[in-house]
C-alpha positions in Angstrom: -23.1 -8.8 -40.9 -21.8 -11.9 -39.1 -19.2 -12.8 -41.5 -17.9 -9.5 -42.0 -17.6 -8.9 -38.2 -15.6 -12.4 -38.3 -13.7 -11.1 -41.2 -12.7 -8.2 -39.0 -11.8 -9.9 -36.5 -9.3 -11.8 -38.2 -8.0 -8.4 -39.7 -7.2 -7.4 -36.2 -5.9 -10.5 -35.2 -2.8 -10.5 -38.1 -1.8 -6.5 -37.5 0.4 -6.6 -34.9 1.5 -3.4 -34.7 -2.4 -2.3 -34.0 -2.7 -5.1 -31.7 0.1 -4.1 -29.7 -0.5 -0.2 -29.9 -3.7 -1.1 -28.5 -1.7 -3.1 -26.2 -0.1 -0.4 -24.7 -3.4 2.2 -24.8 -5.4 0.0 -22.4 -2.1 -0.3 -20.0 -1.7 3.4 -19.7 -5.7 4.0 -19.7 -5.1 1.5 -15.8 -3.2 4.8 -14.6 -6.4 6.3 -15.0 -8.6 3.8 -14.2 -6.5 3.7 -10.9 -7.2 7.7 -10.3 -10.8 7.2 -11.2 -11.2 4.8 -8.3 -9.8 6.6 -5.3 -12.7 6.8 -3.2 -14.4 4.8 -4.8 -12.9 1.5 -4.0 -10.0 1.2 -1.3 -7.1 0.0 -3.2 -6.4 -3.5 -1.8 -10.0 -4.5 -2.4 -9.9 -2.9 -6.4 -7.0 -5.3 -6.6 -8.7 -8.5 -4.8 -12.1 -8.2 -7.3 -9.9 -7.2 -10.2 -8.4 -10.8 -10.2 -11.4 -12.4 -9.1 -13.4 -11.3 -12.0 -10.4 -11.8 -14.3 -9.9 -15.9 -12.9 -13.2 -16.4 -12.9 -13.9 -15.3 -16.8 -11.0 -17.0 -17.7 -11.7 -20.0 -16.2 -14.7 -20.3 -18.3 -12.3 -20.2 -21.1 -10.0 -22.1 -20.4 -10.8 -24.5 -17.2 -10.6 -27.4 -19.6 -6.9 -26.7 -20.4 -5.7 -26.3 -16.9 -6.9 -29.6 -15.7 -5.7 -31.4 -18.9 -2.1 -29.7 -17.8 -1.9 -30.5 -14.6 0.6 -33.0 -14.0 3.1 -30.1 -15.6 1.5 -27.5 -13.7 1.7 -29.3 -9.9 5.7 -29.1 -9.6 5.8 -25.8 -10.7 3.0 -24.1 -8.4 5.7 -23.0 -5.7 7.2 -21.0 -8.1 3.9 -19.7 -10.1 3.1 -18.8 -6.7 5.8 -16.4 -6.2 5.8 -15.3 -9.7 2.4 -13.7 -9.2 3.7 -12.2 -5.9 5.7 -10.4 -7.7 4.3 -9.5 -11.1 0.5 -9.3 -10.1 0.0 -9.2 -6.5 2.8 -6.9 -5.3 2.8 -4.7 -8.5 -1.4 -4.3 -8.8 -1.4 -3.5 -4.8 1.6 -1.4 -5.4 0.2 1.0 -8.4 -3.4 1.5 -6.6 -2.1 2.5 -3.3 0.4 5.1 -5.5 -2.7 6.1 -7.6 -4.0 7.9 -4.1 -0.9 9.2 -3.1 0.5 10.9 -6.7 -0.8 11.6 -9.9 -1.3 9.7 -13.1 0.8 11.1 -15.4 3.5 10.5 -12.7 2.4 7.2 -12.1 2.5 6.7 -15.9 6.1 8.1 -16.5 7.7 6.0 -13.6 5.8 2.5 -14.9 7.7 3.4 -18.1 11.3 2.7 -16.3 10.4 -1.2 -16.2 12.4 -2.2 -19.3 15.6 -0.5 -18.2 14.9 -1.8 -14.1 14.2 -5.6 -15.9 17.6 -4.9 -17.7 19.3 -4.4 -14.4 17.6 -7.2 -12.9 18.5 -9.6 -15.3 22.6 -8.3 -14.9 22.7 -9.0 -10.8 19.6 -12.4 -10.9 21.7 -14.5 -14.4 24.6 -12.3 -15.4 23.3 -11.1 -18.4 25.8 -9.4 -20.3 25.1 -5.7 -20.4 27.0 -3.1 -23.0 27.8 0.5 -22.7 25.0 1.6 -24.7 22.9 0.0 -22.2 24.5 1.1 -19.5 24.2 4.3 -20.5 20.5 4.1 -21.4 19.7 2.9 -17.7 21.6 5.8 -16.1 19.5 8.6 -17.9 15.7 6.2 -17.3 17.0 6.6 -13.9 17.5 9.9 -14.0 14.0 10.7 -15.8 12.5 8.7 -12.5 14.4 10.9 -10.6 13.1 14.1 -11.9 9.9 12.9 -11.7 10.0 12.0 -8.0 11.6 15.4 -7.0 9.2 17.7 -9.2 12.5 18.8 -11.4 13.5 20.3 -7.8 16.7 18.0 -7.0 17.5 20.0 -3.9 15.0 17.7 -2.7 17.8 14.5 -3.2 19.2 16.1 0.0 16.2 16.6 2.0 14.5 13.2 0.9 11.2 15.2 0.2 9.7 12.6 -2.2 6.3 12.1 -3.0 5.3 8.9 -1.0 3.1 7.5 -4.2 6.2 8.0 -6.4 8.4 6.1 -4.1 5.3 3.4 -3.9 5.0 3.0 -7.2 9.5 3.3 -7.6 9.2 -0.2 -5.3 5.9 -1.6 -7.7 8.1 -1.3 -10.5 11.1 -3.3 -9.0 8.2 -5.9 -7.7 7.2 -6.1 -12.0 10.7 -6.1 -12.9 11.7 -9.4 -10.8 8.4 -11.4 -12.4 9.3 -10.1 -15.8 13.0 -11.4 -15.5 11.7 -15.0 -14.1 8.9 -15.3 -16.8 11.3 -17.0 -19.9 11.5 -19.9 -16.9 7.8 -20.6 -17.0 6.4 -23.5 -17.4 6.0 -25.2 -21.0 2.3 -24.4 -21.5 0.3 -22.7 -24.0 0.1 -18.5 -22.9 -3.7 -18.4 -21.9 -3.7 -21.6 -19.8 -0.8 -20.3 -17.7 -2.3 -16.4 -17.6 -5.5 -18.7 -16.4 -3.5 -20.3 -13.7 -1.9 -17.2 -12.8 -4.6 -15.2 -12.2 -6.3 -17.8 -10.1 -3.3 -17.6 -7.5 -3.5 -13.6 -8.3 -6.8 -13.7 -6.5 -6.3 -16.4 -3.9 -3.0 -14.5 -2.4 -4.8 -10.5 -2.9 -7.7 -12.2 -1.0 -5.6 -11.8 2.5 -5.0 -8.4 1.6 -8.1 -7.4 0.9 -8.9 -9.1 4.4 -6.7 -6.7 6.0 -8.5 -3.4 4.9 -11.7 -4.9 6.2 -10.4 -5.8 9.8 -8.0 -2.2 9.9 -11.3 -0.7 9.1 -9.7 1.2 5.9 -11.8 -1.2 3.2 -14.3 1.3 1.0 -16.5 -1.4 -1.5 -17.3 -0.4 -4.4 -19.3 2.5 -5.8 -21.3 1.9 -9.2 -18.4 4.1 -10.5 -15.8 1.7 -8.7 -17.6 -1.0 -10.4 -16.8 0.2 -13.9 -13.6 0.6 -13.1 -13.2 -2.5 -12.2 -15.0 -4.1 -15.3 -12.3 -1.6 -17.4 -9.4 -3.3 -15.7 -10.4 -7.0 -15.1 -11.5 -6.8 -19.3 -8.9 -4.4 -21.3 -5.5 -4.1 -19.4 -6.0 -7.6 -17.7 -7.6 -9.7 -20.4 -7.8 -8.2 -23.8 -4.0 -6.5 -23.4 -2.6 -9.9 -22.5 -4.2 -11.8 -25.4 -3.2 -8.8 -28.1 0.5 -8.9 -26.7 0.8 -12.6 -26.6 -0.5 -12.2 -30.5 1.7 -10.0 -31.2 4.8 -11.6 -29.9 3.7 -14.3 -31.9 3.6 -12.2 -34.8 7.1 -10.6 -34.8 8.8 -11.7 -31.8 9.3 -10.4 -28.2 12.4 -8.2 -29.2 10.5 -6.0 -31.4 7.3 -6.7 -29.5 9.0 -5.3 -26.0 9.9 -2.2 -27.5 6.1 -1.3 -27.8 6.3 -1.0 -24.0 7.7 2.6 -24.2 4.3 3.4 -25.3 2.8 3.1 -21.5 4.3 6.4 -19.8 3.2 8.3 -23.5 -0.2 6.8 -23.2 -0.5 6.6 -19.5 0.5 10.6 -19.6 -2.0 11.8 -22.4 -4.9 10.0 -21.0 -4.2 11.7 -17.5 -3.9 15.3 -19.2 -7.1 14.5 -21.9 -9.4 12.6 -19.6 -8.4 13.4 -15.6 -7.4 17.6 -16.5 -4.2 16.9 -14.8 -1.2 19.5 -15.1 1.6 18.5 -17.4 4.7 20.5 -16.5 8.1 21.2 -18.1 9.4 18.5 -16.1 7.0 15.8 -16.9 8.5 16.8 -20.3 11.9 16.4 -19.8 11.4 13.3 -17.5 9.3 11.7 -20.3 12.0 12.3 -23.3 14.9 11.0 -20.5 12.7 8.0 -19.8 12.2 6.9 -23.5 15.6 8.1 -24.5 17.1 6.0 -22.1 15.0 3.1 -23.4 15.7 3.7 -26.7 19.4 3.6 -25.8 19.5 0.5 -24.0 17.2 -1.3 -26.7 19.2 -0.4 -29.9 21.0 -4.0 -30.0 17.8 -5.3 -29.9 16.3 -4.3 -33.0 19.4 -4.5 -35.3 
C-alpha cells in the first residue's frame, strides 16, 4: 500500500498540466476561503496566522537550507523585504479586507487581471517591449475589470459609485503585479528555501498589522470555523499551490506555465456560485470572457 501510494506520488509529481490545474483550483478555492471567514476572523489577523503557520511548517522543512544560504541571502534581505510587501503582505491584507466588502466571484474575476496589470508593469518599471496584440489584450482585461466594478452599469464611471471591495482588491492586484515583475531578480537560491525565507518576513511585517486591529479594537480571533479556514489557506493555496507551480514550471517552462493563471477568475467564480450560492449575472459573464480574452490576446507571442 506504501509503495503504490509512493508510486502515485511520483505520477502526480511528472503531470504538469494536473499539477498546475490543481494549481490554479486551490488559488480560486482562497476567494472562498476569504468569504467563509468574514466574521469569523477579522481580516488582518487571517493574514498574520496565515503566514505564521505557513513559516513555521516550512521552517521545519527547510530551516537547514536557509542557514546553509545565508551569506547569499543577508545582502539581499532589504529587497526580499519589500518584495513580500508587495506580493504577500500588501496583496493577502488587500484580498481579505475586499472579501468583506464584495463578493467572491467578483473578487475572483478582478484577481484574474494580474497577468495583463504585470504586463503593464513590466513596460513603465524595465521597458519591456510591448506589441499591438498586447496592447490590445490589456485594453479589453481592463475593460472586463471595469464592468465588473460598475455592475455592467457604466453610468456609474461618471458618478464614481464603485464597490469599495472592488476598488480594494483593483489596488491588491497592482500590490501582486509589482512583486511578480521584481521576482526574475531574486536571489540565486533553490524555490522552497527562498518561499521559506519569504514567508518568514510575510509574518514578521503582517504581525504590526494584526497589532493594529487589536489596539483599534476591530480584531475578531478566530472561530473553529476561522480556524479551518486558516489551515485551507496556510496548506493548499500557500504551500501545496506553490510547490505544484514551481514543479510545473520546471516541467515545461514559466511561458506555458503562466498561462495556467487564467484559470483563477474561472475557478475562483465556479467555486463562489457551487459552494457560497452566490448570483452569477450576465455581466460576470461578459466580464469573465473580456478578462480571459484579453489574456489570451496579450499571451499569444508567448506560446508560439
Amino acid at each position: 500500500m506504501l509503495v503504490h501510494a509512493k508510486a502515485l506520488g511520483r505520477s502526480l509529481y511528472d503531470r504538469p498540466y494536473l499539477l498546475l490545474s490543481l494549481t490554479m483550483l486551490f488559488w480560486g478555492g482562497n476567494t472562498v476561503a476569504g468569504q467563509l471567514a468574514v466574521g469569523e476572523i477579522s481580516p488582518l489577523t487571517l493574514t498574520f496566522i496565515r503566514w505564521l503557520l505557513v513559516s513555521a511548517f516550512l521552517w521545519a522543512v527547510s530551516g537547514r537550507q536557509v542557514v546553509a544560504e545565508w551569506p547569499v541571502l543577508r545582502p539581499r534581505m532589504l529587497w526580499i523585504t519589500g518584495t513580500v510587501i508587495c506580493g504577500f503582505t500588501g496583496f493577502n491584507s488587500l484580498f481579505y479586507i475586499a472579501s468583506h466588502q464584495t463578493t467572491a466571484v467578483n473578487i475572483g474575476i478582478i484577481q484574474g487581471a494580474i497577468p495583463v496589470v504585470v504586463l503593464i508593469g513590466a513596460f513603465f518599471l524595465y521597458r519591456t517591449r510591448v506589441g499591438l496584440l498586447q496592447a490590445v489584450g490589456a485594453a479589453v482585461t481592463i475593460f472586463g475589470v471595469i464592468v465588473v466594478a460598475t455592475s455592467g452599469d457604466f453610468a456609474r464611471l461618471t458618478t464614481l459609485a464603485f464597490n469599495p471591495g472592488d476598488v480594494t482588491m483593483m489596488i491588491a492586484c497592482l500590490f501582486y503585479s509589482v512583486y511578480t515583475v521584481r521576482l526574475p531578480n531574486r536571489p540565486k537560491i533553490p524555490g522552497l528555501v527562498f518561499f521559506t525565507v519569504m514567508s518568514l518576513v510575510a509574518a514578521v511585517t503582517t504581525l504590526p498589522l494584526m497589532l493594529y486591529e487589536v489596539f483599534a479594537g476591530d480584531v475578531i480571533w478566530p472561530s473553529l470555523k476561522a480556524w479551518a479556514v486558516l489551515l485551507y489557506v496556510a496548506l493548499f493555496p500557500s504551500f501545496i499551490a506553490q510547490v505544484f507551480f514551481m514543479r510545473g514550471v520546471e516541467l515545461i517552462g514559466p511561458g506555458r506555465a503562466g498561462i495556467f493563471v487564467n484559470l483563477v477568475p474561472v475557478f475562483g467564480a465556479g467555486l463562489a456560485v457551487l459552494i457560497l450560492g452566490e448570483s452569477f449575472h450576465l455581466y460576470h459573464a461578459a466580464a469573465l470572457i473580456l478578462v480571459l480574452g484579453g489574456i489570451w490576446l496579450s499571451e499569444r507571442h508567448k506560446v508560439r
